[in-house]
PAZAPA-4460 file (N, C-alpha, C; in steps of 0.05 Angstrom, whole numbers, plus 32768, in hexadecimal, padded with zeros to 4 digits):
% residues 117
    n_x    n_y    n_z   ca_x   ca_y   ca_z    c_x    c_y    c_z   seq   type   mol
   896A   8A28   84E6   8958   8A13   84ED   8948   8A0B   84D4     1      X     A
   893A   89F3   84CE   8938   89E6   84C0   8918   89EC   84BC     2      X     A
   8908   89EB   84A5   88E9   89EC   84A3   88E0   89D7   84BB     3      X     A
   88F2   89C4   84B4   88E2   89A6   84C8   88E7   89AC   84E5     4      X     A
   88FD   89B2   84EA   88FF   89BB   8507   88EA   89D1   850E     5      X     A
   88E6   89ED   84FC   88D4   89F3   850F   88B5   89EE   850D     6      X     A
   88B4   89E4   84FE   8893   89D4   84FE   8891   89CC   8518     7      X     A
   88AC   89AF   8515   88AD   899F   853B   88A2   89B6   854C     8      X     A
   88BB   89C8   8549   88BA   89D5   8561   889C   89EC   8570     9      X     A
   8893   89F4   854F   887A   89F9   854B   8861   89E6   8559    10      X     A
   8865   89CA   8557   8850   89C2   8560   8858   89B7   8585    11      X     A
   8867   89BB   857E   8871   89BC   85A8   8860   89CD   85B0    12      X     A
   886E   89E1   85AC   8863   89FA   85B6   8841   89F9   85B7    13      X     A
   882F   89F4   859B   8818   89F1   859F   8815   89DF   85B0    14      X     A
   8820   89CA   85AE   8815   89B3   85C1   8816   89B6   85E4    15      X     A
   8830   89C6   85E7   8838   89CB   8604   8825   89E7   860E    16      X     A
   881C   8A01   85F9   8806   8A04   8608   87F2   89FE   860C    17      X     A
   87E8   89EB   85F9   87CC   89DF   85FF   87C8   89D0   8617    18      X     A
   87E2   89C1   8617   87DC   89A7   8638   87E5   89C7   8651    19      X     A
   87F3   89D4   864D   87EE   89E9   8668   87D7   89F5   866B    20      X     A
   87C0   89F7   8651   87AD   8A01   865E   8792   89EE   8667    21      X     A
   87A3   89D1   8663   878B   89BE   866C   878C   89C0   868A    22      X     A
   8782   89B9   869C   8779   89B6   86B1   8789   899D   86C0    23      X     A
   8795   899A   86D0   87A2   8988   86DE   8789   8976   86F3    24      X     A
   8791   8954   86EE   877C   894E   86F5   877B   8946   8718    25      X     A
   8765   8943   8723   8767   8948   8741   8778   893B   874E    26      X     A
   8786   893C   8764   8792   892F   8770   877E   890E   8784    27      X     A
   8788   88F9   877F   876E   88EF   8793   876E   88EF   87AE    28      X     A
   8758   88F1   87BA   8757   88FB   87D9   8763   88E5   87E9    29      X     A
   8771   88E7   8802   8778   88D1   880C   8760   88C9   881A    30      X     A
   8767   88A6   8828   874C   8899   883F   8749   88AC   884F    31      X     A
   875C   88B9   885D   874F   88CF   8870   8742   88E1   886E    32      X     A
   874B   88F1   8857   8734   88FF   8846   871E   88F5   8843    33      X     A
   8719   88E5   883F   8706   88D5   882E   86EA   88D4   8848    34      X     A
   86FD   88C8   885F   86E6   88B7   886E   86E3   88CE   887A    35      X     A
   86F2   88E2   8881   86E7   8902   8890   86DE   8913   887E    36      X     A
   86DE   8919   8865   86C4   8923   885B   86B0   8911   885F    37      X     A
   86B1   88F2   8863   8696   88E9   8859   867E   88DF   8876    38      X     A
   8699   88E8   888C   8684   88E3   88A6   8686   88F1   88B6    39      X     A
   869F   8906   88AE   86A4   891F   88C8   869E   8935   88C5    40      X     A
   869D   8943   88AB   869B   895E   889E   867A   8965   88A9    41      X     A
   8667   8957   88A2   864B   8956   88AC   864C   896A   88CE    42      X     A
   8655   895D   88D9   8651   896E   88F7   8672   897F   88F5    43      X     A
   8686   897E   88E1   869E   8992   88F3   86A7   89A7   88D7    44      X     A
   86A4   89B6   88E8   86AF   89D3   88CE   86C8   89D5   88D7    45      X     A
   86DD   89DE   88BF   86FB   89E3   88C6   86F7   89EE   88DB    46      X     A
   86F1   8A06   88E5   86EC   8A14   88FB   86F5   8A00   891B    47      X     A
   86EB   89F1   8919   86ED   89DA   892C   8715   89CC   893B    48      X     A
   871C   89D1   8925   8737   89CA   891A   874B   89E3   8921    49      X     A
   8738   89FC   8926   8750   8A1C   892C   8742   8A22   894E    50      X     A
   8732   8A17   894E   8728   8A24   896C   8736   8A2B   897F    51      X     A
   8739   8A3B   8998   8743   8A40   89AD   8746   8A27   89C2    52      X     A
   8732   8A1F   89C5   8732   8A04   89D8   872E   89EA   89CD    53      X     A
   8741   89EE   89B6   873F   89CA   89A9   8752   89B9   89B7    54      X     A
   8741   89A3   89B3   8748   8987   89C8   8768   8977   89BF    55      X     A
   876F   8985   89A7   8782   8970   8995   8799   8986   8995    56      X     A
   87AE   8980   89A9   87CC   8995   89A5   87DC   8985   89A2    57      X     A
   87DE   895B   899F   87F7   895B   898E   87EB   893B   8980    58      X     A
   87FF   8936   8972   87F1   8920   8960   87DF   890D   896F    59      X     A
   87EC   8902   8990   87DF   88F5   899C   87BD   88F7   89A8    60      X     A
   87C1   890E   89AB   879F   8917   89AC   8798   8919   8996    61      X     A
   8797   891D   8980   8797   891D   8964   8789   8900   895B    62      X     A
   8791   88F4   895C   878A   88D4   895C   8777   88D1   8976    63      X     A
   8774   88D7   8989   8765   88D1   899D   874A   88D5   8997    64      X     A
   874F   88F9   898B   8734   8901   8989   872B   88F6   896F    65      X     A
   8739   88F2   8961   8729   88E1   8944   871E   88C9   8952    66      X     A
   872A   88BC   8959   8720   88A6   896C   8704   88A3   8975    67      X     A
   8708   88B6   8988   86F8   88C3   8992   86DA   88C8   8988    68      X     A
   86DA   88D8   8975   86C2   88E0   8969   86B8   88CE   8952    69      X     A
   86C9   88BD   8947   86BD   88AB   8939   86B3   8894   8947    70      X     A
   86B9   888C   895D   86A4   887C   8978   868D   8889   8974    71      X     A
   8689   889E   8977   8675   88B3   898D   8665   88B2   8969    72      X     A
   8676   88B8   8950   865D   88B5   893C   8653   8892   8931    73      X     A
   865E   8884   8941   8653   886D   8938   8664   885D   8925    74      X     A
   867C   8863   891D   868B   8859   890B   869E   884A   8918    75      X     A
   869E   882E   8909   86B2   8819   890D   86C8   8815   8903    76      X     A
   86DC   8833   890E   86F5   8834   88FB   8706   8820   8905    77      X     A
   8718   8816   88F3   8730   880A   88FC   8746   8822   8905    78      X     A
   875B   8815   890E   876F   8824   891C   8783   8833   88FF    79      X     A
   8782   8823   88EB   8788   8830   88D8   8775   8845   88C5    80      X     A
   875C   884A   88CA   874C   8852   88C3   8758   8874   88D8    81      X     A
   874E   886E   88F0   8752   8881   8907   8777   8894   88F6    82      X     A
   8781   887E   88FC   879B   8893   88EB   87A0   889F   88D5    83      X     A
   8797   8899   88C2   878A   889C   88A5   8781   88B5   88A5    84      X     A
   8769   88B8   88B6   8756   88CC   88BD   876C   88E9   88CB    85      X     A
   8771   88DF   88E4   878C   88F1   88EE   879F   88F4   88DE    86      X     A
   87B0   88EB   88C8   87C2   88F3   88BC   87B2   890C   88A8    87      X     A
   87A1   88FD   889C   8792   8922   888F   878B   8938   889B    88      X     A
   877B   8939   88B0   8779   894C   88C1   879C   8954   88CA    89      X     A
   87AE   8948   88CC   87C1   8954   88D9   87CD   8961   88BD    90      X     A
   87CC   895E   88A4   87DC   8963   8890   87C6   8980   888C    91      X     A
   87B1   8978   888D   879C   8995   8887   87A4   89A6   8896    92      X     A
   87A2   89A4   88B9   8798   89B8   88CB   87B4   89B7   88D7    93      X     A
   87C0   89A2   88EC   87D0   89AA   8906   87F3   89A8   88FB    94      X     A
   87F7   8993   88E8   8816   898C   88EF   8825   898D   88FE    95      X     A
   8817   897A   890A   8826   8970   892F   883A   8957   8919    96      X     A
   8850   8954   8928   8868   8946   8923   8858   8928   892C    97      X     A
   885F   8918   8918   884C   88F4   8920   886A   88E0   892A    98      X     A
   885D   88D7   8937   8872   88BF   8943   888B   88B8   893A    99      X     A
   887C   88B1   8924   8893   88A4   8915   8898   88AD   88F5   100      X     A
   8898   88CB   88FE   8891   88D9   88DD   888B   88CF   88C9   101      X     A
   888A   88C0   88B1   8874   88BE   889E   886C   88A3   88A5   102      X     A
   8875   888C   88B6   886E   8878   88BE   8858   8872   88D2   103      X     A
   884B   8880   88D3   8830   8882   88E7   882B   886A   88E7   104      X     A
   881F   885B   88FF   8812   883D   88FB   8804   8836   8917   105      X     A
   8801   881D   890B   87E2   8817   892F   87F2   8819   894B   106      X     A
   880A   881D   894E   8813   881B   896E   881D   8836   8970   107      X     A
   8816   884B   895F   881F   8866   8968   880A   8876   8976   108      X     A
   87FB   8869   8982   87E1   8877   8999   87D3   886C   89A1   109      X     A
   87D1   886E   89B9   87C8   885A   89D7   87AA   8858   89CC   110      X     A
   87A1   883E   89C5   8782   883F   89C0   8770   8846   89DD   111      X     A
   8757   8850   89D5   874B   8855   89E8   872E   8853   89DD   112      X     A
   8725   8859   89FB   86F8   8854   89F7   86F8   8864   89E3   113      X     A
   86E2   8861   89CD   86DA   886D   89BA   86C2   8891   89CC   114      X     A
   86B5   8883   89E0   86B3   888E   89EE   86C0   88A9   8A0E   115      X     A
   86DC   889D   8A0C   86E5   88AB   8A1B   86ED   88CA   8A16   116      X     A
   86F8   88D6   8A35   86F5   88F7   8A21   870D   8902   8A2A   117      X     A
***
């Protein structure tokens, strides 16, 4: 091998461990993320999500209850908002199988009172 080659190869190597010991930068949070840390986390600890008597056993209640409680906190989600929100919670906590597997959209759950239970 050649002086010049291993210099190259020399500075790979420096260079390739330096970027492995940089820090990989965050991933960004999705809208569901987003809008459930920023209006749901306040009143619900994961805890909420493993319970014995939780209200949400398949995607359909899943969406209901997001529904659901964002009525009851005052938020004017859209129907894409509501799924948004349920697709994170389902990727975090349940992975219940969705309608139309990665095609989720506004006619995959019977709207209902923001209020109802």
């Amino acid at each position: 091998m050649t002086q010049a080659r291993r210099l190259l190869l020399g500075a790979c190597l420096v260079a390739a461990a330096h970027a492995a010991g940089q820090p990989l930068p965050a991933t960004p949070s999705s809208r569901g993320e987003l809008l459930y840390s920023t209006h749901c986390i306040a009143c619900h600890t994961t805890q909420i999500h493993w319970r014995q008597k939780k209200l949400v056993t398949n995607w359909t209640s899943l969406t209901q209850q997001v529904r659901r409680w964002a009525g009851n906190a005052g938020q004017a989600w859209s129907d894409d908002d509501v799924v948004e929100v349920a697709r994170y919670l389902n990727a975090a906590y349940y992975r219940f199988e969705t309608p139309s597997g990665s095609k989720v959209g506004r006619g995959d759950f019977p709207r209902r009172s923001a209020r109802a239970g």
